[in-house]
N, CA and C of each residue as an Amber inpcrd file, in Angstrom:
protein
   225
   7.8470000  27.8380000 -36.2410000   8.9820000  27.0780000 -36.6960000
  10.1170000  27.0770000 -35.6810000  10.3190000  27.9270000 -34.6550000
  11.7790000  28.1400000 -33.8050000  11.5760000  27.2170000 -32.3370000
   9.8010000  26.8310000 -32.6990000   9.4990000  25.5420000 -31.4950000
  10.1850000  24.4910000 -31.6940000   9.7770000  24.0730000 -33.3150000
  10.5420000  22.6940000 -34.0760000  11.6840000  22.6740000 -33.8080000
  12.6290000  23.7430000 -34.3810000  13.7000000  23.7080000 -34.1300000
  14.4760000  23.8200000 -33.2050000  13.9930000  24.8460000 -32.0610000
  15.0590000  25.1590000 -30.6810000  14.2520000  24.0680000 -29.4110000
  13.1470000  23.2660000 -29.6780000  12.2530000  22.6380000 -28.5590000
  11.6680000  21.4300000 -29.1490000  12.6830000  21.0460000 -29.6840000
  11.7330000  19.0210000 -30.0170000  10.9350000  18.8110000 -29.9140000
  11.3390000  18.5080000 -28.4720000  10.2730000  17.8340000 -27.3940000
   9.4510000  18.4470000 -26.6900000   8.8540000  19.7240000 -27.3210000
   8.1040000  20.3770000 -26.5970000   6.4070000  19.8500000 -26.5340000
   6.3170000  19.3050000 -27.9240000   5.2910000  18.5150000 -28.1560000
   5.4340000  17.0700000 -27.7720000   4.2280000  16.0090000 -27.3820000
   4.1470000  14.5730000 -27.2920000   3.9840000  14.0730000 -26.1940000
   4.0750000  13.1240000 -26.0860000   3.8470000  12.2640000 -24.7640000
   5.1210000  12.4260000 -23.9450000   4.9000000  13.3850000 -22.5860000
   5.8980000  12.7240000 -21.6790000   5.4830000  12.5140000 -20.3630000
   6.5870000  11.7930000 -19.6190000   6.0540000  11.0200000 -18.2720000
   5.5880000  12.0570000 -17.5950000   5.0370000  12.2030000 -16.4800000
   4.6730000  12.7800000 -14.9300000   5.2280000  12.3310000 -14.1370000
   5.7050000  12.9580000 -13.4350000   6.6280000  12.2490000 -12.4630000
   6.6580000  12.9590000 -10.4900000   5.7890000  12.5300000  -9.8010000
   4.8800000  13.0270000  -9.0100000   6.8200000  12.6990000  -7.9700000
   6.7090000  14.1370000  -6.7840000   7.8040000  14.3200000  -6.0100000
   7.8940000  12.5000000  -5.0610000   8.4070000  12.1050000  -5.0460000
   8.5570000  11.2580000  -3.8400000   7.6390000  11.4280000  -2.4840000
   7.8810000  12.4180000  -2.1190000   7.7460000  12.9570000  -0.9440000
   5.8760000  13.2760000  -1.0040000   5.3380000  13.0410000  -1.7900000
   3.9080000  13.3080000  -1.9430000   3.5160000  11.9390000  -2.3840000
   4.1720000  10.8370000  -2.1740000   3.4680000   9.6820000  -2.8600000
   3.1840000   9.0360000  -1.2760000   2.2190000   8.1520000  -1.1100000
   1.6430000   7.4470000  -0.0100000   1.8540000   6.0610000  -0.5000000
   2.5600000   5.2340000   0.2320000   2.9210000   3.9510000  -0.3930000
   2.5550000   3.1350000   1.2060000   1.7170000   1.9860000   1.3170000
   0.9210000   1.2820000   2.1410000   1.7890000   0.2030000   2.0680000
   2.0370000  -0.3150000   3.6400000   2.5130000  -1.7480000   3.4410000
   1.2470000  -2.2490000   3.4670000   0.7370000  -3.6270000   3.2620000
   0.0440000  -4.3760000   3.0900000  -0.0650000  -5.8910000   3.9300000
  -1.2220000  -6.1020000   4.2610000  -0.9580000  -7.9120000   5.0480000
  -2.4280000  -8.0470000   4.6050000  -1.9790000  -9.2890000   4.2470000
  -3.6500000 -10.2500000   4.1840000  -4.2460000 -10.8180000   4.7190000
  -5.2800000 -11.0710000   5.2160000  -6.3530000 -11.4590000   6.5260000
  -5.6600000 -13.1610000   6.5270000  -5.0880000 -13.6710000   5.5060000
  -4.2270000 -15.3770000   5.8060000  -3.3040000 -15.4580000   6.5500000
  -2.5440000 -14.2660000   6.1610000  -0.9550000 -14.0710000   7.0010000
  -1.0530000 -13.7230000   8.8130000  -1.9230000 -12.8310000   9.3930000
  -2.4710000 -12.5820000  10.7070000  -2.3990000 -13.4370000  11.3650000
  -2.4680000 -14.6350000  11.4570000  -2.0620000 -15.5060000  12.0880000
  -0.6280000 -16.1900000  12.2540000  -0.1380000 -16.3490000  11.5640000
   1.2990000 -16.5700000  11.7270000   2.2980000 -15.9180000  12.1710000
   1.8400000 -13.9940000  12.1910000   2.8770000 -12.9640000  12.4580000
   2.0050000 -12.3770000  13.6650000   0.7670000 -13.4190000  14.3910000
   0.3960000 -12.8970000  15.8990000   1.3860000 -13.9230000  16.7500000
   1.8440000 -15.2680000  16.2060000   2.5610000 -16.2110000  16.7540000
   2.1750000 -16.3320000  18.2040000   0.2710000 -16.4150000  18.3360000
  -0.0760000 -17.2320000  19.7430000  -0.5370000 -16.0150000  20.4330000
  -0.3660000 -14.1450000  20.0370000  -0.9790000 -13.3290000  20.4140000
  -2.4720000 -13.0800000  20.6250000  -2.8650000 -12.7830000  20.9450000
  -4.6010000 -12.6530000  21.1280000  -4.8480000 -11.3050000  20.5490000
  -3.8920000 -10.6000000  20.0970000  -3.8970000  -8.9670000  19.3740000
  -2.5890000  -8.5670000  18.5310000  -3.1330000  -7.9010000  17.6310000
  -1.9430000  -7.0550000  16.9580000  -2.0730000  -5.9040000  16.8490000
  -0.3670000  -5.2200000  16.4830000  -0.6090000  -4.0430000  16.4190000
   0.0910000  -3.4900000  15.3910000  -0.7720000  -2.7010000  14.3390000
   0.3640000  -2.5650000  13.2540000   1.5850000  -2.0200000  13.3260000
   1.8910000  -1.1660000  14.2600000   3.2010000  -0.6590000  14.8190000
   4.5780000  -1.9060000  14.7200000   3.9420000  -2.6520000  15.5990000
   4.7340000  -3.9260000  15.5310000   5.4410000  -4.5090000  14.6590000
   4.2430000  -4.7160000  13.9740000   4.1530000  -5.6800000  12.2090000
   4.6880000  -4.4830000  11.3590000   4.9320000  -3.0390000  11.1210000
   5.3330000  -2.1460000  10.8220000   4.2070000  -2.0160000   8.8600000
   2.8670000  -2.7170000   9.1440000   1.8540000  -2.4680000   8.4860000
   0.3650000  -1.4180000   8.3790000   0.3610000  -1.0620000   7.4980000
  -0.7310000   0.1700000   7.6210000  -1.8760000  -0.1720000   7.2130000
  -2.3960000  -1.6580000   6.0260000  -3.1420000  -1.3100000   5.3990000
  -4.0290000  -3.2180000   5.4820000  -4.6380000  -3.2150000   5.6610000
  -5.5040000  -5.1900000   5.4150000  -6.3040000  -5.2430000   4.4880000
  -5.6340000  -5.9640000   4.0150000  -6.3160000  -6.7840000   2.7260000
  -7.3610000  -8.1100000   2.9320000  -8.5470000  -8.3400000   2.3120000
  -8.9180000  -9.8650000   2.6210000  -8.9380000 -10.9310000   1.8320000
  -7.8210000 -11.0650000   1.6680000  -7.1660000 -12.3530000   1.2300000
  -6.9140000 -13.6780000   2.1960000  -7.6590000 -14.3020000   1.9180000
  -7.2740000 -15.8640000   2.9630000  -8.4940000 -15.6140000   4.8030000
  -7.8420000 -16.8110000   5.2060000  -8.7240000 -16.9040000   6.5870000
  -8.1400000 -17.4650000   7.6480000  -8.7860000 -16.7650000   8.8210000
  -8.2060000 -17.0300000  10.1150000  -8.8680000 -18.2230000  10.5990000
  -8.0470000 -18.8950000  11.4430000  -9.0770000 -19.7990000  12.2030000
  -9.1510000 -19.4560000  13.7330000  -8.5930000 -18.3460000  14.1030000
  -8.5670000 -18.0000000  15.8640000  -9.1910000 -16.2940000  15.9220000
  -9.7150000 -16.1360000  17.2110000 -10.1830000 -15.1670000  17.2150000
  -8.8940000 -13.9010000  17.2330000  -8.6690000 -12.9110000  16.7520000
  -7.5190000 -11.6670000  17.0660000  -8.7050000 -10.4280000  16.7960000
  -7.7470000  -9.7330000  17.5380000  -7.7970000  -8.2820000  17.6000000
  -7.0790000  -7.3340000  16.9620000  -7.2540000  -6.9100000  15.8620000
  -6.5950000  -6.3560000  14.9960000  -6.8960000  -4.5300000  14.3130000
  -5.8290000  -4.2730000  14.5200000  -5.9560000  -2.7500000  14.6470000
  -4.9360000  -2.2490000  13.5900000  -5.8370000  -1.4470000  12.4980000
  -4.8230000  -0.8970000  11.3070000  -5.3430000   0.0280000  11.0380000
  -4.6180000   1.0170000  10.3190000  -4.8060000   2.6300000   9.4480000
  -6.1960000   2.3920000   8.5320000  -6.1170000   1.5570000   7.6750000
  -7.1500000   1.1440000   6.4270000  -7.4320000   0.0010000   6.0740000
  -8.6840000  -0.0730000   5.4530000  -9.0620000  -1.6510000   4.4830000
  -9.2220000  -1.4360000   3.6880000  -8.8500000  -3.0380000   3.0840000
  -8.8720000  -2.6640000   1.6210000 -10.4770000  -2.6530000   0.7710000
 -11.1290000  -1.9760000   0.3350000 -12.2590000  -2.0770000  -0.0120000
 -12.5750000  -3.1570000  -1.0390000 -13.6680000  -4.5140000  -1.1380000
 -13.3360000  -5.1450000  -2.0220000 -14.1980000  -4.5130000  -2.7580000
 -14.3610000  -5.5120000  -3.9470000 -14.8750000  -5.0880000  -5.5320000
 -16.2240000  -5.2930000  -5.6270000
């Protein structure tokens, strides 16, 4: 009984709430966009583009050279 009363909320649903500093958050570009942000390059570099991660969404029509951290795995 001194749970009920001195600790509410000791029971039920509450959030998780993971530090900031341990979360991994990916910028993202899609295999459509690569062309417009090489603007006539023959290579990219994600440094540049300040991207970590390719997605394949959309299509190129020129050959590039493209160099990133990860892909996105499809389904």
């Amino acid at each position: 009984m001194t749970r009920i009363k001195y600790m509410p909320n000791h029971w039920g649903m509450h959030e998780f709430n993971r530090d900031p500093s341990l979360r991994n958050v990916s910028v993202t570009v899609n295999v459509g966009q690569l062309e417009e942000m090489a603007a006539g390059a023959d290579s990219i570099d994600p440094d540049e583009l300040a991207s970590t991660r390719l997605l394949g969404s959309g299509r190129v029509t020129t050959a590039l050279s493209v160099t990133v951290e990860r892909l996105g795995q499809g389904r």
